[in-house]
N, C-alpha and C positions, 0 to 999 in steps of 0.2 A: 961101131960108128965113133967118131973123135969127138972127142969135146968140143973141138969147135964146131963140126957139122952139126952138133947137137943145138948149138946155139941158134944157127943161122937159121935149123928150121923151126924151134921156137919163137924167133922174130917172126918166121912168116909166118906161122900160122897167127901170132897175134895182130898183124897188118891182115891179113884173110877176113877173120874176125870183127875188125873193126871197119871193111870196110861193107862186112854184111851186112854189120849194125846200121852203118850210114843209109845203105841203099833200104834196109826195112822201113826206118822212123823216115829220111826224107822223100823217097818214092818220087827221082825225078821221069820227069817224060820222056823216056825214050824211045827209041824204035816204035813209037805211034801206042807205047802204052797211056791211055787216060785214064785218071784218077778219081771217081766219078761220086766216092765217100763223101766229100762234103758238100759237094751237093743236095746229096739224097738227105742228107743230115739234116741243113737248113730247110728245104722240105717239110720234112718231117716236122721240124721245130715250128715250121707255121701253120700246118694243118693243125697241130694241139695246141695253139694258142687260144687264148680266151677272152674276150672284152667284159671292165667289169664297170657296171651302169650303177649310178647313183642318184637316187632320188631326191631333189632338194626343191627347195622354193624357192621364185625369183620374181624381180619386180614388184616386190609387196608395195601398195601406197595408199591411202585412205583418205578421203578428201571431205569436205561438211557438204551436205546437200541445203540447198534454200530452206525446206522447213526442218531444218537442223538436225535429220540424220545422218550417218556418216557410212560412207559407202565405201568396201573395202575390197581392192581386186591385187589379185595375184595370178602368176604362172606357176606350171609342174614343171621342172626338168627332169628327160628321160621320162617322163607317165608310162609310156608306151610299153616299156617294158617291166612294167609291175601290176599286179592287177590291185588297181585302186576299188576301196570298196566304200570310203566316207569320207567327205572332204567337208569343214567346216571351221568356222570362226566363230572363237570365243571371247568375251568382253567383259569388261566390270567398269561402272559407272564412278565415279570419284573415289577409288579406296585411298586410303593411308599405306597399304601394303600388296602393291601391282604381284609382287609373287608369292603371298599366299593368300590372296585374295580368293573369294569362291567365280568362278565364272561362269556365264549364262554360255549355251551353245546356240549359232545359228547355222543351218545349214546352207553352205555354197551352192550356186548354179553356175554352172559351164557355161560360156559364149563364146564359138567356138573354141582358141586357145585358153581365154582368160577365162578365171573364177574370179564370181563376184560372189557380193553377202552385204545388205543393209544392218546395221546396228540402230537401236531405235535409240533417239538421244534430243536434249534441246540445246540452247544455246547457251553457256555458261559452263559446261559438261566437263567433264575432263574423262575421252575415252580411253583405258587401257586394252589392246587386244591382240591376240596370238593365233596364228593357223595351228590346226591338229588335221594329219591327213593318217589313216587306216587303210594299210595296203599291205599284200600276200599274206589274207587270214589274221596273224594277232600281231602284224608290227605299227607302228606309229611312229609316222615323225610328225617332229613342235616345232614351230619357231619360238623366237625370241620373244619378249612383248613388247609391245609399242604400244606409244600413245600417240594420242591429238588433242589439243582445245578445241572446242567444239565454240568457233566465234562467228557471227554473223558479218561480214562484207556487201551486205546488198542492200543499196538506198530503198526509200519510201518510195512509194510511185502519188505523186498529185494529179489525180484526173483533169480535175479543172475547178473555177471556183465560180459560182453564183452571186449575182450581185442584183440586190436585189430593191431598189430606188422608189421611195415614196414622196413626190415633189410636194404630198400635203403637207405631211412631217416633217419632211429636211432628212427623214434617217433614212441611211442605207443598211440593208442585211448580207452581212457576208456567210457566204456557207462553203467550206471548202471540204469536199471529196478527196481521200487521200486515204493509202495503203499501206498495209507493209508485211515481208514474209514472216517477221516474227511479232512484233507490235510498236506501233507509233507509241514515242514517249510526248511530243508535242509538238505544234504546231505555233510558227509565231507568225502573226500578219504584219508589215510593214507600210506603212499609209502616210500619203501628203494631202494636203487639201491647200488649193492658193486657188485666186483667182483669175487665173494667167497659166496655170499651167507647169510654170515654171517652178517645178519641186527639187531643191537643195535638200531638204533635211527631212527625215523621215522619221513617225512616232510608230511605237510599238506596242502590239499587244500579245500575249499568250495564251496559247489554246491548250488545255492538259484532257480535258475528256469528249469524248465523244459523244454527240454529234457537235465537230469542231464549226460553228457557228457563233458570229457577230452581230452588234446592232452601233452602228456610228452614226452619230450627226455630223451631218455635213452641211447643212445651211440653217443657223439657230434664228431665221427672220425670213421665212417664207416668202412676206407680202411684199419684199420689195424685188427688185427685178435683178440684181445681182445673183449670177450663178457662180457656180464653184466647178474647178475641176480637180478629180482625184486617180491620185497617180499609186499603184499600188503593187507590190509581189510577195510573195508568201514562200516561208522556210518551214520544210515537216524535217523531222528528229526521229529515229526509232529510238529501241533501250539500249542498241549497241552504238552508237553518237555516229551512225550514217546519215547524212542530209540528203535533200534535193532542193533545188532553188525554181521556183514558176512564176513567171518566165524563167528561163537561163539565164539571161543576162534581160538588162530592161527594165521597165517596167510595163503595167497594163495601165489603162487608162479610160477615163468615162466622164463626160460635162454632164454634173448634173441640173441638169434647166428641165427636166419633165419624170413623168414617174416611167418607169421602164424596171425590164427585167432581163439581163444580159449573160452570157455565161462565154468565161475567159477559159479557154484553152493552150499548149503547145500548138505553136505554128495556127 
């Protein structure tokens, strides 16, 4: 064979060559061949796929209950798929040092989604507190710690006040019925006396303990036939400086010309 025949079929076998290579690695569609590898591949790739579930807490918030404990509720995300075996909240009452403070444990109750957990506390409090949940045997997770002030926002409540009118005397007894979630710091009474009615200015007196009760003259001359009227409303105070005002707005009012015993209310 010639040198050059030698050559030509050297080229062809390398164009041969290359273009098996092509047809191996590209694999186009021909003559109704399908290619059905990656397919089956992706398949495959999602049959052994795996979802991976995290356990965390959500919605933590804590709020002061009226007689000043503090009530603390949270969510599981993903619960379902762990098996939870202790869910609780822990607290420490005013430390200096919220992270190495020692902490009391209380146990959460489920309703349905939400955990709750009372903390016992009063008012002035400063709570620090952190979730600990026990799940799959010996793991735990913690949150973070938080706090609250532990303040009171809820006025006095004044039932009503008794007036209590002796036309022998001239004096009237006040006695005012009044509450509160944590304690009345005092009560102040507000009083006119004119003889008309017509009350501009009004004197005052302070009530600190209990039974918050008054004794006022109101007409210092019995015998003669001039009566008095008295116009009056009353402010309670707890220890957190919540008011109430009774009446609302107003005042109450009462002629005294005879002995009598009245009792002034809302509405």
């Amino acid at each position: 064979m010639r040198k050059r025949e030698r050559q030509l079929v050297t080229i062809g076998l390398i164009v041969l060559f290359g273009i098996i290579a092509w047809w191996a690695y590209a694999k186009p569609n021909i003559g109704g061949f399908v290619d059905l590898s990656d397919l089956l591949n992706k398949n495959q790739t999602n049959d052994n796929s795996t979802t991976v579930y995290k356990l965390a807490i959500k919605d933590l918030q804590a709020s002061v209950l009226e007689n000043g404990n503090v009530e603390v509720t949270f969510k599981l995300l993903n619960e379902e798929h762990f098996n939870i075996s202790k869910v609780q909240v822990l607290y420490a009452l005013n430390v200096a040092d919220s992270q190495n403070a020692n902490y009391t444990e209380v146990d959460a109750t489920k309703d349905n989604e939400t955990y709750k957990a009372t903390i016992p506390a009063q008012f002035g409090d400063i709570v620090y507190y952190k979730i600990k949940v026990l799940y799959d045997g010996n793991k735990t997770l913690e949150s973070d710690v938080q706090s609250i002030t532990v303040s009171d926002t809820v006025a006095p409540v004044i039932s009503n006040v008794t007036v209590n009118y002796n036309a022998t005397t001239g004096n009237a007894t006040f006695t005012i019925t009044a509450s509160d979630n944590d304690a009345i710091d005092k009560i102040i009474l507000f009083y006119a006396i004119t003889p008309d009615g017509n009350a501009t200015s009004f004197s005052n007196i302070t009530l600190s303990t209990s039974p918050y009760e008054i004794t006022l003259t109101i007409d210092g001359n019995t015998t003669d036939t001039t009566y008095y009227y008295v116009n009056f409303y009353v402010e309670a105070y707890d220890l957190s400086g919540n008011s109430v005002r009774l009446p609302t707005n107003g005042t109450f009012e009462f002629y005294a010309n005879e002995t009598t015993n009245l009792v002034f209310q809302e509405g």
